[in-house]
MISEMI-582139 format. One line per field, with one value per residue (C-alpha): residue in one letter; residue number from 1; x, y, z. Coordinates in nm, 2 decimals. Layout:
type <- [A/...]
seq <- [NUM/...]
east <- [X/...]
north <- [Y/...]
up <- [Z/...]
This chain:
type <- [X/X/X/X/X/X/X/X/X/X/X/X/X/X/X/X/X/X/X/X/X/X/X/X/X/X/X/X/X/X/X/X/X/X/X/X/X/X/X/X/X/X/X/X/X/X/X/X/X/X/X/X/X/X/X/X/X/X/X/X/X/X/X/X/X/X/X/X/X/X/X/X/X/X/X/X/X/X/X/X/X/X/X/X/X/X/X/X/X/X/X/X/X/X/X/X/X/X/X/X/X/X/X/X/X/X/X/X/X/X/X/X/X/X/X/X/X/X/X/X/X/X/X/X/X/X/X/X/X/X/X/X/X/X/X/X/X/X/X/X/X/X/X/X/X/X/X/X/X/X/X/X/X/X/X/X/X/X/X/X/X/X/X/X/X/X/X/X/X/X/X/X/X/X/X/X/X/X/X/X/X/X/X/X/X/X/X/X/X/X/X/X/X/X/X/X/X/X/X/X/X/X/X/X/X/X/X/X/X/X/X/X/X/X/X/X/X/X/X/X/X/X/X/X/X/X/X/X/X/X/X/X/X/X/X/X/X/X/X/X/X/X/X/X/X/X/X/X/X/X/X/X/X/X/X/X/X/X/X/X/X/X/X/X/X/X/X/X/X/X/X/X/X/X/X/X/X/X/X/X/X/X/X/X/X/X/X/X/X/X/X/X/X/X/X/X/X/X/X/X/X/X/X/X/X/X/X/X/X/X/X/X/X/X/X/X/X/X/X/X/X/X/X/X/X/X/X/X/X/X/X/X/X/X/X/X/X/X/X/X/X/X/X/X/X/X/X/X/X/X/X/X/X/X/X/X/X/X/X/X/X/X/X/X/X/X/X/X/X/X/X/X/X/X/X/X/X/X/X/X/X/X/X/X/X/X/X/X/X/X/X/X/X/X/X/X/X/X/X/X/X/X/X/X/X/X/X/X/X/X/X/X/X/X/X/X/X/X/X/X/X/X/X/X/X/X/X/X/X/X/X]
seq <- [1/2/3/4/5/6/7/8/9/10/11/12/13/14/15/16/17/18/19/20/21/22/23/24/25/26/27/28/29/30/31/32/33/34/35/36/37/38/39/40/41/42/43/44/45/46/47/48/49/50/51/52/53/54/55/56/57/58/59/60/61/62/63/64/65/66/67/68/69/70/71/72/73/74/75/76/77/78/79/80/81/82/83/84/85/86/87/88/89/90/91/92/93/94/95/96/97/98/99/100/101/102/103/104/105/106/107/108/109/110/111/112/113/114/115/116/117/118/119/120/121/122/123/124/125/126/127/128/129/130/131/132/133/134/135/136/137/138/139/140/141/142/143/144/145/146/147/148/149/150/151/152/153/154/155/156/157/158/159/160/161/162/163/164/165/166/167/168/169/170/171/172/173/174/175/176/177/178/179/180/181/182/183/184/185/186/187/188/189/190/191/192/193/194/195/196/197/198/199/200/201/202/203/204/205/206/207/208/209/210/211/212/213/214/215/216/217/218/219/220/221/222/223/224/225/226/227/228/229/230/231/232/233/234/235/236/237/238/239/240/241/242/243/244/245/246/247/248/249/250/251/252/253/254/255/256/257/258/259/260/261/262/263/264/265/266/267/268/269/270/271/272/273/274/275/276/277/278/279/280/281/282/283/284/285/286/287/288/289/290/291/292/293/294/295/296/297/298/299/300/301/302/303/304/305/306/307/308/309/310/311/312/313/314/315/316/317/318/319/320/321/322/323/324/325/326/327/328/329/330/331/332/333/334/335/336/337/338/339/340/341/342/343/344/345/346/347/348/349/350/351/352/353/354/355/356/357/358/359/360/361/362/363/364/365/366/367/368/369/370/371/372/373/374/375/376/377/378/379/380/381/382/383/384/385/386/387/388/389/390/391/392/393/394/395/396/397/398/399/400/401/402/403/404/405/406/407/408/409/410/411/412/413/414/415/416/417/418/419/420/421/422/423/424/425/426/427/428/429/430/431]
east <- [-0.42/-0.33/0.01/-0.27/-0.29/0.03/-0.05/-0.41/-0.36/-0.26/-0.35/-0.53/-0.89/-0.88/-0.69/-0.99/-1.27/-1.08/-1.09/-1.48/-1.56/-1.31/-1.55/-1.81/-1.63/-1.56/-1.91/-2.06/-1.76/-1.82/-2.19/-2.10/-1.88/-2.15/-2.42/-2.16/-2.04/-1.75/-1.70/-1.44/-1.57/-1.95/-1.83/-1.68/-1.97/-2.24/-1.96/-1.99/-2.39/-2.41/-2.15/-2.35/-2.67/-2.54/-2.40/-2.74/-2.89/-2.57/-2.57/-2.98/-2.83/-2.58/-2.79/-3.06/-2.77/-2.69/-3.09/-3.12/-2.83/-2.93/-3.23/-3.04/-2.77/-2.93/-2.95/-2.61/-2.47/-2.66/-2.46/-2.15/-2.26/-2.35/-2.00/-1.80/-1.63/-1.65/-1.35/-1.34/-1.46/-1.81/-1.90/-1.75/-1.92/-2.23/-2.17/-2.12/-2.44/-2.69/-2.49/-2.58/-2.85/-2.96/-2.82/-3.07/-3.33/-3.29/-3.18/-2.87/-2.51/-2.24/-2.05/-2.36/-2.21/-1.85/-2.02/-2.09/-1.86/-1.58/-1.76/-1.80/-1.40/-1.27/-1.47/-1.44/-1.07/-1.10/-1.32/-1.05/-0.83/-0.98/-1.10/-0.68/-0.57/-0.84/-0.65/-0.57/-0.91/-1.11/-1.00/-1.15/-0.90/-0.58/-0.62/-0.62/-0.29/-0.14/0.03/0.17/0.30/0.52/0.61/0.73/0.90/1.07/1.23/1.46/1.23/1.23/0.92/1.12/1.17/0.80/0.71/0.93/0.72/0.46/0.41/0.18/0.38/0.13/0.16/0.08/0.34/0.59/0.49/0.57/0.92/1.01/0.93/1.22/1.08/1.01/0.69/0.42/0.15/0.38/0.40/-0.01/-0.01/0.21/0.01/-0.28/-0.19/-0.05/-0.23/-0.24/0.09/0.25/0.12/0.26/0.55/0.60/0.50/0.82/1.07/0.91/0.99/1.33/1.45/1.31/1.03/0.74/0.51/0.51/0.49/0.12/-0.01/0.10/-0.09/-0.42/-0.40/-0.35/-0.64/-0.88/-0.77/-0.90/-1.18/-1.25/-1.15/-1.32/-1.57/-1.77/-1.49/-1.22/-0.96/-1.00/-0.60/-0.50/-0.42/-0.68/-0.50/-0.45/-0.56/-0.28/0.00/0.31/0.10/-0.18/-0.48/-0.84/-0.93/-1.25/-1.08/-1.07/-1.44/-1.37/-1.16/-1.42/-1.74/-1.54/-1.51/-1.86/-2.03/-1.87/-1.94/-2.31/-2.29/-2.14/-2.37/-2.67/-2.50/-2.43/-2.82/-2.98/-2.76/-2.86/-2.58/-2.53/-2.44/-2.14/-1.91/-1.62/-1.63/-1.32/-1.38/-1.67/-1.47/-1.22/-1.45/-1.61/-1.28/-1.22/-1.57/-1.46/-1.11/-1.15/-1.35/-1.08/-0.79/-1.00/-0.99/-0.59/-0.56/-0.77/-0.48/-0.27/-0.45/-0.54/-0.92/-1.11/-1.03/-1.19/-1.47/-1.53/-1.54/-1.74/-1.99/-1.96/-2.00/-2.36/-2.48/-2.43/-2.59/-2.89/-2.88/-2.89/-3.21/-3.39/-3.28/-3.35/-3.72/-3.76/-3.69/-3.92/-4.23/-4.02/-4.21/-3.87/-4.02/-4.19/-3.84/-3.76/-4.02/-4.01/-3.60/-3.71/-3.95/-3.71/-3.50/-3.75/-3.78/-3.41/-3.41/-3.71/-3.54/-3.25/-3.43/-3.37/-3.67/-3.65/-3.73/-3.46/-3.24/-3.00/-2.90/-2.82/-2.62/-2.39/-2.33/-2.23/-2.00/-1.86/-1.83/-1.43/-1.39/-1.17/-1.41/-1.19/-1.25/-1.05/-1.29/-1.28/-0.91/-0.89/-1.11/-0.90/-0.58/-0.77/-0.86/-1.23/-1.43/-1.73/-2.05/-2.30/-2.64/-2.81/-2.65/-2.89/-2.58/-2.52/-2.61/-2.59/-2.41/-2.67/-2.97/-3.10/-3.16/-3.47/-3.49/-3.76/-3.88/-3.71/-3.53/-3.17/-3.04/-3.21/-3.03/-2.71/-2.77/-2.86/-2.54/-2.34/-2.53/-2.45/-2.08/-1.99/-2.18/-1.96/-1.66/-1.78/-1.89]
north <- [-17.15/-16.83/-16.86/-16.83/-16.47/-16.41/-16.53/-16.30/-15.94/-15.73/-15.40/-15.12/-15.14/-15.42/-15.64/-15.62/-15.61/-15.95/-16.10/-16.03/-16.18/-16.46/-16.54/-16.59/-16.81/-17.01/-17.07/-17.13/-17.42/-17.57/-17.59/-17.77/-17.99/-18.13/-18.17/-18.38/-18.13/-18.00/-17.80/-17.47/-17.37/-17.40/-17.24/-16.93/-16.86/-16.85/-16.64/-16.41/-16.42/-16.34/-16.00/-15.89/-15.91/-15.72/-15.46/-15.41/-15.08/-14.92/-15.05/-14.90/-14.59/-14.51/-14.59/-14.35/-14.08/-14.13/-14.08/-13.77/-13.62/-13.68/-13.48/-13.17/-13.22/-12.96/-12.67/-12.72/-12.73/-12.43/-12.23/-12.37/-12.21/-11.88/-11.86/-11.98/-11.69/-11.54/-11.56/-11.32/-11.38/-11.27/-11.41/-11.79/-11.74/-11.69/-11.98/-12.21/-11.99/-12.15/-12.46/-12.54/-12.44/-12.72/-12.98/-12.82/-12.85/-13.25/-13.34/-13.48/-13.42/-13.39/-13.67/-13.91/-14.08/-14.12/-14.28/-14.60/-14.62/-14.56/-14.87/-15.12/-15.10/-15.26/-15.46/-15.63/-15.62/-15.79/-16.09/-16.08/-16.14/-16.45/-16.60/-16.60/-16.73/-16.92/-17.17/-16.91/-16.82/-17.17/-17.35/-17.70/-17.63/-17.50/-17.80/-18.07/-17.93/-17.87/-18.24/-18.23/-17.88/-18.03/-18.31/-18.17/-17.89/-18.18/-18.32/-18.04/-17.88/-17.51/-17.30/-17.24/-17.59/-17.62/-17.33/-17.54/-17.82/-17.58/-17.38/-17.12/-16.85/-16.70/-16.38/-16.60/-16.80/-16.52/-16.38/-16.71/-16.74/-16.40/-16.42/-16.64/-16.77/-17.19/-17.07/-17.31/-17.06/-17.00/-17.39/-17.35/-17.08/-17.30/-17.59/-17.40/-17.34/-17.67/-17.85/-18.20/-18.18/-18.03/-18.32/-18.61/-18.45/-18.38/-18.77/-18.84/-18.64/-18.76/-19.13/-19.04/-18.94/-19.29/-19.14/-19.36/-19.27/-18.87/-18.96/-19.16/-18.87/-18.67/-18.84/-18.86/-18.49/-18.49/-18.64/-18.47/-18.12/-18.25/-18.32/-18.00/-17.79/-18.04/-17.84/-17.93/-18.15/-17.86/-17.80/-17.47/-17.49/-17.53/-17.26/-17.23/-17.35/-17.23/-17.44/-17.57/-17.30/-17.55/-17.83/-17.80/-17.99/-17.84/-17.78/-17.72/-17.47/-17.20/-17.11/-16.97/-16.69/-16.67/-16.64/-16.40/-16.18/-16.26/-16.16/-15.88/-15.73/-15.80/-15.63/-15.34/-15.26/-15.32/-15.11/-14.82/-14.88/-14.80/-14.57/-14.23/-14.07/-13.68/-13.60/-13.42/-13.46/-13.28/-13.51/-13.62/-13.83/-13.96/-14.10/-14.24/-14.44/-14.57/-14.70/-14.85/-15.04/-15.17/-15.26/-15.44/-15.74/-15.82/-15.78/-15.99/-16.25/-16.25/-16.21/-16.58/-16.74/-16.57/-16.68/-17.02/-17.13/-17.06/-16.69/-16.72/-16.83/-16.56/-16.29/-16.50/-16.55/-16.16/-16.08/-16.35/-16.16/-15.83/-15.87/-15.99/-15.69/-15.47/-15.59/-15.63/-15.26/-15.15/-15.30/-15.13/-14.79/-14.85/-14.86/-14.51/-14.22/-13.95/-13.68/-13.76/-13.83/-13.48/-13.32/-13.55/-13.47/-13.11/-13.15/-13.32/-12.99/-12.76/-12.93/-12.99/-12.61/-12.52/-12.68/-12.53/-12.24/-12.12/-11.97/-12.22/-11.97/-11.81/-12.12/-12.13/-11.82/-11.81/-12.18/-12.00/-11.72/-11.94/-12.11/-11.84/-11.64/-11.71/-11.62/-11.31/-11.14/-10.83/-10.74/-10.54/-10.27/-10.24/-10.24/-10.00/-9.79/-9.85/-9.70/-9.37/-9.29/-9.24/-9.11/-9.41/-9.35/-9.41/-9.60/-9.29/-9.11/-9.09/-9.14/-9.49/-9.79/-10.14/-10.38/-10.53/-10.38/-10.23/-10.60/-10.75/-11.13/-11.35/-11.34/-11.63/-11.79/-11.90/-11.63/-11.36/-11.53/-11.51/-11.12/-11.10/-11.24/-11.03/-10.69/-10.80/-10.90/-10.52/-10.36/-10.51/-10.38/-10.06/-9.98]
up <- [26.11/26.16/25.89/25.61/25.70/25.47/25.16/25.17/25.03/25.21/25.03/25.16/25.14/24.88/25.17/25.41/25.17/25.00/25.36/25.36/25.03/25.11/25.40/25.14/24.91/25.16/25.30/24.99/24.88/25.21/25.18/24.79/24.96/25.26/24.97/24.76/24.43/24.57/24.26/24.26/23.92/24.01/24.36/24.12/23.94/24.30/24.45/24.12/24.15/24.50/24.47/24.20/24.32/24.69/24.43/24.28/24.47/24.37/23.98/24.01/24.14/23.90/23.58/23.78/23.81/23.41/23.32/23.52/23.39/23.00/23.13/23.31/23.00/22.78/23.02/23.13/22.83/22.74/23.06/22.92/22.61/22.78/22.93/22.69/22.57/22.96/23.16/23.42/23.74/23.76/23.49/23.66/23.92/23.77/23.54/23.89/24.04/23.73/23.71/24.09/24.03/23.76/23.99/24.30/24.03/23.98/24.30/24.24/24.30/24.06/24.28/24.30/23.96/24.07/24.45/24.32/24.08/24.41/24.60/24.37/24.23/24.53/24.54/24.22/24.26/24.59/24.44/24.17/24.42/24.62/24.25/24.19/24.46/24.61/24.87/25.09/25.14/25.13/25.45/25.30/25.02/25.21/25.46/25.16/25.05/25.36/25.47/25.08/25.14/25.50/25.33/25.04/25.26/25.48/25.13/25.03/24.76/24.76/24.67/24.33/24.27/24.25/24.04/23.79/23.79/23.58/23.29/23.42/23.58/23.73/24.00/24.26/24.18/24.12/24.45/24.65/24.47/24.48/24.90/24.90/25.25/25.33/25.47/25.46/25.27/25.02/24.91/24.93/24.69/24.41/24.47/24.40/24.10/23.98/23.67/23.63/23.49/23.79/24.01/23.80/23.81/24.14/24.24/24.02/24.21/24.52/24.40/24.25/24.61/24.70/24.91/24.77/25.03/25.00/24.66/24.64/24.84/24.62/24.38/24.63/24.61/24.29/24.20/24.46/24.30/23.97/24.14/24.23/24.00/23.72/23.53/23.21/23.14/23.17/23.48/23.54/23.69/23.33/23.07/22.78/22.45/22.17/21.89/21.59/21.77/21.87/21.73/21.98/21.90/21.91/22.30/22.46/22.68/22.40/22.43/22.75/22.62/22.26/22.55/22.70/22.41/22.31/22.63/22.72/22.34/22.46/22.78/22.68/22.38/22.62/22.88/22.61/22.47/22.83/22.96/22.76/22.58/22.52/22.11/22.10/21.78/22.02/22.31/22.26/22.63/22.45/22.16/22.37/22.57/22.26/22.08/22.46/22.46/22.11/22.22/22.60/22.47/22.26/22.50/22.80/22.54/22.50/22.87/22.88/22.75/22.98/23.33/23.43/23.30/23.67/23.59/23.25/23.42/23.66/23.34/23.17/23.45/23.56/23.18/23.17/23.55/23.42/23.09/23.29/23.53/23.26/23.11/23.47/23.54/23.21/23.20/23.60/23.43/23.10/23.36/23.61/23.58/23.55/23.60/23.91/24.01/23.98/24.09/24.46/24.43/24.39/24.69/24.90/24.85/24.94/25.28/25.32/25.31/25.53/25.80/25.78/25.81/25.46/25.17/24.95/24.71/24.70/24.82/24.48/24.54/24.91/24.85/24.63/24.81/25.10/24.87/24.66/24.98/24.95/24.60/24.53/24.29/24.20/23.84/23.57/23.65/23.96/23.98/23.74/23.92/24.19/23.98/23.90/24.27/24.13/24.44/24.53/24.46/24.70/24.62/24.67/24.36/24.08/23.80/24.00/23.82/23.91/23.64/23.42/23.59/23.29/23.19/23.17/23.32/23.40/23.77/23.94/23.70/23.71/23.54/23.76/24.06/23.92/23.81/24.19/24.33/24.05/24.22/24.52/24.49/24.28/24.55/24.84/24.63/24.57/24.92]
């Protein structure tokens, strides 16, 4: 069984993580098939409960990460205001100084958004993957095709010959022809993807070699794949049609692509509704992912009619879970005290400092001295003073003053720190 192995992505990251979650599919359509529903369909949509359920802590986590920042999103945005007309290098560094700060503040990290954001997209490319191309994960499944996919082999008929047999040029199918190769996992994959169609016709070039045997397995196959990938009277290895195109008749199979649309309008509005939102009439990013909210539901439900209906089903069922994650996690933070939030993340801080040995009073500063340690501070004054050969001037001369010491800020607060750094960086240049 160890052939299989070819027709499995082989991608990085999404190759392994695909080999994982095809572990799972598997297990759960073998545990259909002992209790007597050996159902692909019903088999797509526990697979799609189960991922998204394990994804949970991280989908809590980033919606935590977006309500902390539309907290912290006013004072940074009032340091980008500060700075905006500031481009020399004191005054950036300043800028990153009070802007650290904030984040110290809150407890958070700039990256903690992006993190599982960075997890969860292989992942859902890798289910993507095994819903797709499902026989070369499912063992059950790949061993009911397999004596069709020798005998068929044995006959003369070429990988290409069967992808002719079908209308649904698929990638998987375009994968196994473009190999070019009489391997055995490459007959799997297009048989995989054959409709009822596909299998009639292939009993009738079986029986127009004269090869009446290979051709009422055939058949036998035929009819246990539309067994199994029967759902709510639909084969999910057929294409969704399109109603009165070509002379098509009215099809169940078009609510798959119209739920589609419908459900991921829903879950996006709801995700948009909990997830606070900064004002910005500039935010041109902001705009853009707005007209792309509007947009994707739309497209998803072209692309229906493009893949065969099992795919359908996994957005629609991913669309349904996710709707219902949003509420749950929605309702958890209606009843989350936020600011206790901070203040623990602000206490965790303080003890993350103590034992590093550092005051954690005057921790923001310190931190961005270590990291602005590298920085080449050199200003247009300084090198202009350079150019002049003006003598220094020691701290103890009574002309000497600091920049911005005859400022007034408040004791301890963020822009104090910065005015501390800016001394102290001017000083190391001047000495």
């Amino acid at each position: 069984m160890t052939g299989i192995l070819l027709t499995k992505s082989n991608a990085f990251i999404i190759g392994p993580v695909s080999q994982l979650l095809g572990y799972l599919m598997n297990g759960i359509f073998t545990v259909l098939e002992k209790i007597g529903i050996p159902s692909i369909g019903l088999a797509i949509i526990i697979f799609t409960l189960v991922i998204y359920l394990c994804m949970m802590p991280l989908t809590v986590k980033q919606q935590k990460f977006s309500k902390l920042s539309a907290k912290m999103n006013p004072e940074l945005q009032a340091i980008q205001s500060k700075y905006k007309n500031k481009k020399d290098q004191a005054s950036q560094q300043k800028m990153s100084m009070e802007t650290q700060a904030v984040y110290q503040k809150y407890g958070v990290s700039p990256a903690s958004g992006c993190l599982p954001m960075l997890i969860t997209m292989p992942i859902l490319f890798a289910l993507y993957r095994v819903i797709y191309n499902i026989p070369a994960y499912v063992t059950p499944i790949y061993n009911m095709y397999t004596n069709v996919a020798e005998s068929v082999r044995k006959l003369g008929i070429s990988v290409s010959d069967l992808s002719q047999m079908t209308n649904s040029k698929t990638y998987v199918i375009q994968n196994a022809v473009s190999a070019k190769s009489s391997a055995l996992n490459y007959y799997i994959d297009v048989l995989g993807q054959f409709n009822q169609d596909a299998w009639d016709s292939l009993a009738n070039t079986c029986n127009s070699k004269g090869f009446s045997s290979i051709a009422d397995m055939v058949s036998d196959v035929g009819s246990q794949a539309f067994h199994i990938n029967s759902f709510l009277g639909l084969n999910i290895s057929d294409l969704p049609v399109v109603p009165f195109i070509g002379g098509a008749a009215l099809s169940a199979s078009v609510l798959i692509p119209i739920l589609s649309v419908i459900t991921q309008i829903i879950s996006m509005k709801l995700s948009m509704a909990s997830t606070p939102q900064t004002q910005n009439s500039d935010n041109t990013a902001m705009a853009s992912m707005n007209m792309m909210n509007k947009v994707m539901p739309y497209v998803s439900g072209v692309m229906c009619f493009m893949f065969p209906i099992g795919v359908g089903i996994y957005w629609v069922a991913g669309n349904v879970f996710r709707i219902l994650q949003t509420l749950a996690i929605d309702a958890y933070f209606k009843h989350t005290d936020m600011d206790a939030i901070i203040a623990k993340n602000t206490e965790k801080a303080k003890k993350k400092y103590e034992r590093l040995g550092i005051d954690p009073n005057t921790a923001f500063s310190d931190v961005t001295k270590q990291r602005t340690s590298n920085i080449n501070t050199t200003t247009k004054t300084t090198q202009q003073r350079k150019k002049v050969n003006r003598p220094k001037k020691s701290l103890a001369d009574k002309d000497y003053k600091r920049p911005e010491t005859n400022k007034k800020y408040k004791e301890g607060s963020i822009a104090s720190y910065a005015n501390m750094l800016a001394r102290a960086v001017s000083y190391t240049h001047l000495t």
